[in-house]
C-alpha positions in Angstrom: 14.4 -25.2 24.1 15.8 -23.0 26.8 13.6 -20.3 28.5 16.3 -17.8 27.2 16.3 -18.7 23.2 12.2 -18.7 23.3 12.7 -15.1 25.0 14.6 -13.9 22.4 13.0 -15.4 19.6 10.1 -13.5 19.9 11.5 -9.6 19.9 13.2 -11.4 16.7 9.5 -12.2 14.9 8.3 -8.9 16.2 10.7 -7.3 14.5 10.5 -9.2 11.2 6.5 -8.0 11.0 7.8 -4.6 12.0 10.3 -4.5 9.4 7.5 -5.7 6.5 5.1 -3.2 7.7 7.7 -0.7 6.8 8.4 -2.2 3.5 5.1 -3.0 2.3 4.4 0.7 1.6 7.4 0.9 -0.3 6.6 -2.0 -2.5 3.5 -0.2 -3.5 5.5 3.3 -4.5 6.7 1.6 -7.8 7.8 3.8 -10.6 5.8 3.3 -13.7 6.9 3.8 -17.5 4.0 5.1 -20.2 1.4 2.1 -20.9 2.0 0.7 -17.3 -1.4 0.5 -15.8 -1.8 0.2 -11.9 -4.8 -0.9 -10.1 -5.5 0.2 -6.7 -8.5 -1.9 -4.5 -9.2 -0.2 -1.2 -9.8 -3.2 1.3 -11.5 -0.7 4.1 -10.3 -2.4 7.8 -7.5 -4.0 6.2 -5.4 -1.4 3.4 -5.0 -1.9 -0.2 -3.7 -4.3 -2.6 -1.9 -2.7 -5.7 -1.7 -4.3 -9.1 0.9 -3.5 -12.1 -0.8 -5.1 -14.9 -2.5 -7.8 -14.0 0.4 -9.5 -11.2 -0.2 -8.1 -7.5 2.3 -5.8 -6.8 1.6 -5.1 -2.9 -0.9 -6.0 -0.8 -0.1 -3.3 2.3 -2.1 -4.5 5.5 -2.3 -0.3 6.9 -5.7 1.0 6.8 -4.3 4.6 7.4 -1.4 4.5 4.5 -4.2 2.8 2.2 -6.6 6.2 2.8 -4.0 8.5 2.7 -2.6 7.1 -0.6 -6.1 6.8 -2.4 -6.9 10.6 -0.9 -4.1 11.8 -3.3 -6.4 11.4 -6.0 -10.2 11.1 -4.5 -10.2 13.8 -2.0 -12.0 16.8 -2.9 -9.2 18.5 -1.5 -6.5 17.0 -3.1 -3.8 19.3 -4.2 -4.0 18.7 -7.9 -7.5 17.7 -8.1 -7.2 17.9 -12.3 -5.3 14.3 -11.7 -8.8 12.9 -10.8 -10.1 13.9 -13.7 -6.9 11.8 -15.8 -8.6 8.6 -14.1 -9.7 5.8 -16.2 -13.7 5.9 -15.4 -13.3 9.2 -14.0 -16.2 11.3 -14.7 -15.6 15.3 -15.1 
């Protein structure tokens, strides 16, 4: 293999994980109908993994989206804290 094609292969894969960074988050924004259940599991140092039912919807490897997602409906400070309260388990 030439030096050239081994230079350009790389910025190629780079780009490919880029790219499915990008998307992962997007595969976890899924719209849900009434009855759907998703799970969320926070994987602290790693993201989240997001379940529709029981098949694995995304797993999102972004430590920073995976907080800022879950903080939509844990943090105290949360716009609309009343949609903690709508959580299975949720205590009021």
């Amino acid at each position: 293999m030439s030096s050239s094609s081994c230079s350009s292969a790389a910025p190629r894969a780079s780009r490919r994980r880029g790219t499915a960074r990008r998307l992962a988050p997007r595969r976890a924004l899924v719209d849900l109908a009434a009855g759907d259940r998703l799970t969320g599991v926070f994987l602290p140092g790693h993201g989240m993994r997001l379940y529709r039912g029981d098949m694995l919807q995304a797993d999102v490897a972004d430590d920073a989206f995976a907080r800022a997602f879950f903080s939509i409906w844990l943090d105290p400070r949360a716009r609309a804290p009343d949609l903690r309260t709508r959580l299975p388990g949720a205590r009021g």
